[in-house]
C-alpha positions, 0 to 999 in steps of 0.5 A: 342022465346027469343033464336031467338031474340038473334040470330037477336040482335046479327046479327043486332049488327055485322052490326051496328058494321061496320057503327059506325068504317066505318062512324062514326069513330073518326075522322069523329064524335065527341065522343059525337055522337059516344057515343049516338049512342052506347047508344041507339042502345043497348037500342033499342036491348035490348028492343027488346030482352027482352021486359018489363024486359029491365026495370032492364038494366036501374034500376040497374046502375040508382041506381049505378050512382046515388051512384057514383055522392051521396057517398064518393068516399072512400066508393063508391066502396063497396055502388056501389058493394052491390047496383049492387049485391042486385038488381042482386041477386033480379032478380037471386031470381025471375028467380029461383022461377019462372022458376026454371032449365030454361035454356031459355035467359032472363034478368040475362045475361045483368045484370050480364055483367053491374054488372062487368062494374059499380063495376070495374067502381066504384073500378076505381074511387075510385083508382083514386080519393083516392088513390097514384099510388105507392099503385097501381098495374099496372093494376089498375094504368092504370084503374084508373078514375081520372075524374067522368064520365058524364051521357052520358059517363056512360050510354054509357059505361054500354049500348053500343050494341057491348057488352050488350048482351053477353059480354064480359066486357070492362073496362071504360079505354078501351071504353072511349079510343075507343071512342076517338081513342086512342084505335089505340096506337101503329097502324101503321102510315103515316107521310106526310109532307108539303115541303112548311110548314114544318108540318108533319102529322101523319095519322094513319092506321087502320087494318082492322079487316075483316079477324079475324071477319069473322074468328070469325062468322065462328067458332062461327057458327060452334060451335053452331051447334055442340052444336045444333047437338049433345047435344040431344044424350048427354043431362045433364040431363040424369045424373039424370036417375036412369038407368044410374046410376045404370047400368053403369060402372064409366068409362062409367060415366066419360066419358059421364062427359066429352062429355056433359060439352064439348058440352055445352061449345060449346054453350058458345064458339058461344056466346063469340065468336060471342060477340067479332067479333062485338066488333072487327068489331066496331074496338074495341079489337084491341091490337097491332101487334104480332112478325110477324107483324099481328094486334091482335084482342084479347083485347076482348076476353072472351075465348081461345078455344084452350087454354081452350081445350088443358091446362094442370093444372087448372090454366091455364084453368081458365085464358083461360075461360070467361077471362073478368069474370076473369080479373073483379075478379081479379081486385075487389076481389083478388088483394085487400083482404090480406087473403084467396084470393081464397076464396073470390074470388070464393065466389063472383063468385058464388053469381054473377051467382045465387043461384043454389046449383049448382054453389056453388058446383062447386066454392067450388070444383074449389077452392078445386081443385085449392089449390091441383093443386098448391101443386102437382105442386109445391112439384111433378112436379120436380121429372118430369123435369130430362128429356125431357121424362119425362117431356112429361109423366108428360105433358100427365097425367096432360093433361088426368087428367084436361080432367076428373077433368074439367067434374068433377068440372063443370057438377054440374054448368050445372045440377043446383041441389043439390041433383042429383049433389050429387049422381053422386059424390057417383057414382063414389066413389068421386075418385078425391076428395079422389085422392086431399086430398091425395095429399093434405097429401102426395106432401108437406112431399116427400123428396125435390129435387133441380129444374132442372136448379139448379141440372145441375149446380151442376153436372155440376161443381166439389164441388172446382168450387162451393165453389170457386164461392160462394167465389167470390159471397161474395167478 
């Protein structure tokens, strides 16, 4: 039932979409009315959706607001933080004893997207009440909120219909230029003139975004039937049968690995996907023009398929999966601790989405694996970069190794348990795990050799015309 309501929220959203950019674009409304109707059709859908507990989507930034408009704004960043992850971690609590496994949609999704928007919110207060922009980093600079939202601008922010649901998170930045229009920097423009008054008006175009969203329902429909058509030949949860870990060889164990994960992410692609062709058809999302003169439509992308599916180390596959998740990260956790930027990081995901011991399984290997990632990358990788051949064999096995280490690290994501998660490792012999820490050992004490670039020039140069270039260097 609540997958159906899902279905109807999101279509009905996707049509309210085209009315407010149609009818109630900028420059027909004011901001206020733009701002009310987002509201309370995101309350309208959201109460609909899920019932009595639509009661948490207004409890949890109630109590943040009243944080925000109450504390220090030196301090309200970690009150808001605490606040918002307490009252989540209450509901992931209840979600766990009561319905424990359940896969079914309920409340904790909302929620844990209006955690992202009122912690980024409050961290963007607090950098731009408190702070100098010489201490920021760009990003932050341009998030800063230098004025406290109203109540309406807030409550807008955090239930707005294009992205309650399934997310993706948008900044305050960004909706409030939405709002107001200034989203469309940068679009094309008319300039008309009036020959007898000498003004000049500048009417900006629009791009419409027809085409990327029609692209984007098709493909997120496709996406979700392949997820609906073949997860039952592949279901996670043979990953506890006792038959087929016992009577199944470790290849055929990998790549079962492999073909689950893959086919559960394709129900998380149909939602992101389809999240971002609402935000795009309400004309939120627009970012510019690309070298070809195209308007981009990816300020609100939470996923690159292609870009997740074909990567080629583990660090480009984080930033092509839940980018909003990732940019949230970023922006709260890792540009602002000093020390053991990953693990905090990877700590406050994993109480973000619950308490499975799943999870942390994951997180722990994800940051496990992301340090062996940048040794191997840093002390192997040039011993590839001699020749164009070589540099396609190194490409090739990174490839098939992020193929099998992606189905590693997140199976135990999917299958939510401890115990199970625990025995498939020792089924297969943890072979990536030993395979890390060996490299953890080994790439830092291979002997070193000078990056590509840097030995053609000295091959390229007799020992006279280097010594002769450093001379001029020091003159």
């Amino acid at each position: 039932m609540f997958q159906v309501n899902f279905l109807l929220t999101q279509f009905t959203a996707l049509i309210l979409a085209g009315f407010l950019r149609t009818f109630l674009s900028p420059v027909a409304v004011t901001a206020a009315t733009r701002h009310v109707f987002g509201l309370v059709i995101g309350l309208a859908l959201g109460y609909f959706c899920f019932g009595r507990q639509a009661i948490h989507l207004a409890g949890l930034p109630a109590l943040c607001y009243i944080a925000m408009r109450t504390q220090n704004p030196r301090n309200i960043q970690r009150v808001v933080l605490t606040t918002s992850l307490l009252y989540l971690s209450c509901v992931h609590y209840h979600r766990q004893m009561y319905n424990y496994g359940s896969y079914t949609l309920d409340i904790t999704g909302p929620l844990m997207v209006i955690t992202q928007k009122v912690t980024s919110l409050a961290y963007s207060i607090h950098d731009g009440l408190t702070r100098r922009e010489e201490e920021l980093t760009p990003t932050q600079r341009y998030q800063a909120v230098k004025k406290m939202p109203t109540t309406l601008e807030y409550f807008s922010y955090v239930f707005h219909f294009q992205a309650l649901m399934a997310g993706p998170v948008i900044f305050y930045r960004d909706y409030i230029d939405f709002i107001h229009g200034r989203n469309l920097a940068g679009a094309k423009a008319l300039t008309g003139c009036d020959k007898n008054s000498g003004h000049y008006d500048e009417i900006v175009l629009e791009p419409s975004p027809a085409p990327v969203v029609i692209k984007k329902v098709v493909v997120s429909l496709l996406c979700a039937a392949m997820f609906v058509t073949f997860i039952p030949t592949y279901p996670i949860q043979k990953l506890k049968d006792d038959d087929f870990l016992k009577n199944t060889t470790v290849f055929y164990k990998m790549w079962y690995l492999m073909v689950t994960t893959m086919l559960v992410r394709f129900k998380y692609y149909h939602a992101w996907i389809f999240a971002d062709a609402i935000c795009n058809n309400s004309g939120l999302g627009f970012s510019g023009y690309d070298d070809s003169g195209e308007p981009k439509w990816d300020l609100a992308s939470n996923v690159d398929v292609y870009g997740f599916e074909m990567s080629l180390n583990l660090k480009s596959s984080i930033e092509h999966w839940n980018k909003g998740t990732n940019r949230w990260l970023r922006s709260i956790v890792y540009e602002r601790v000093k020390h053991n930027k990953i693990m905090f990081t990877y700590a406050l995901s994993a109480l973000w989405h619950g308490f499975y011991p799943g999870y942390y399984l994951t997180f722990a290997n994800g940051a496990f694996f992301t340090v062996v990632s940048r040794v191997t990358r840093r002390n192997i990788r040039p011993y590839f970069l001699g020749s164009k051949g070589m540099k396609f064999l190194y490409d090739a096995l990174t490839f098939a190794t992020m193929r099998l280490l992606m189905a590693y690290i997140t199976f135990s994501f999917i299958l939510l348990e401890f115990i199970p998660s625990v025995t498939m490792y020792l089924y297969v012999y943890l072979f990536p795990h030993i395979i890390g820490l060996a490299l953890l050992v080994i790439a830092p004490r291979l002997p070193k050799i000078p990056s590509h670039k840097e030995a053609t020039v000295k091959e390229s140069k007799t020992p006279q015309e280097l010594i002769n270039g450093t001379a001029r260097k020091s003159m």
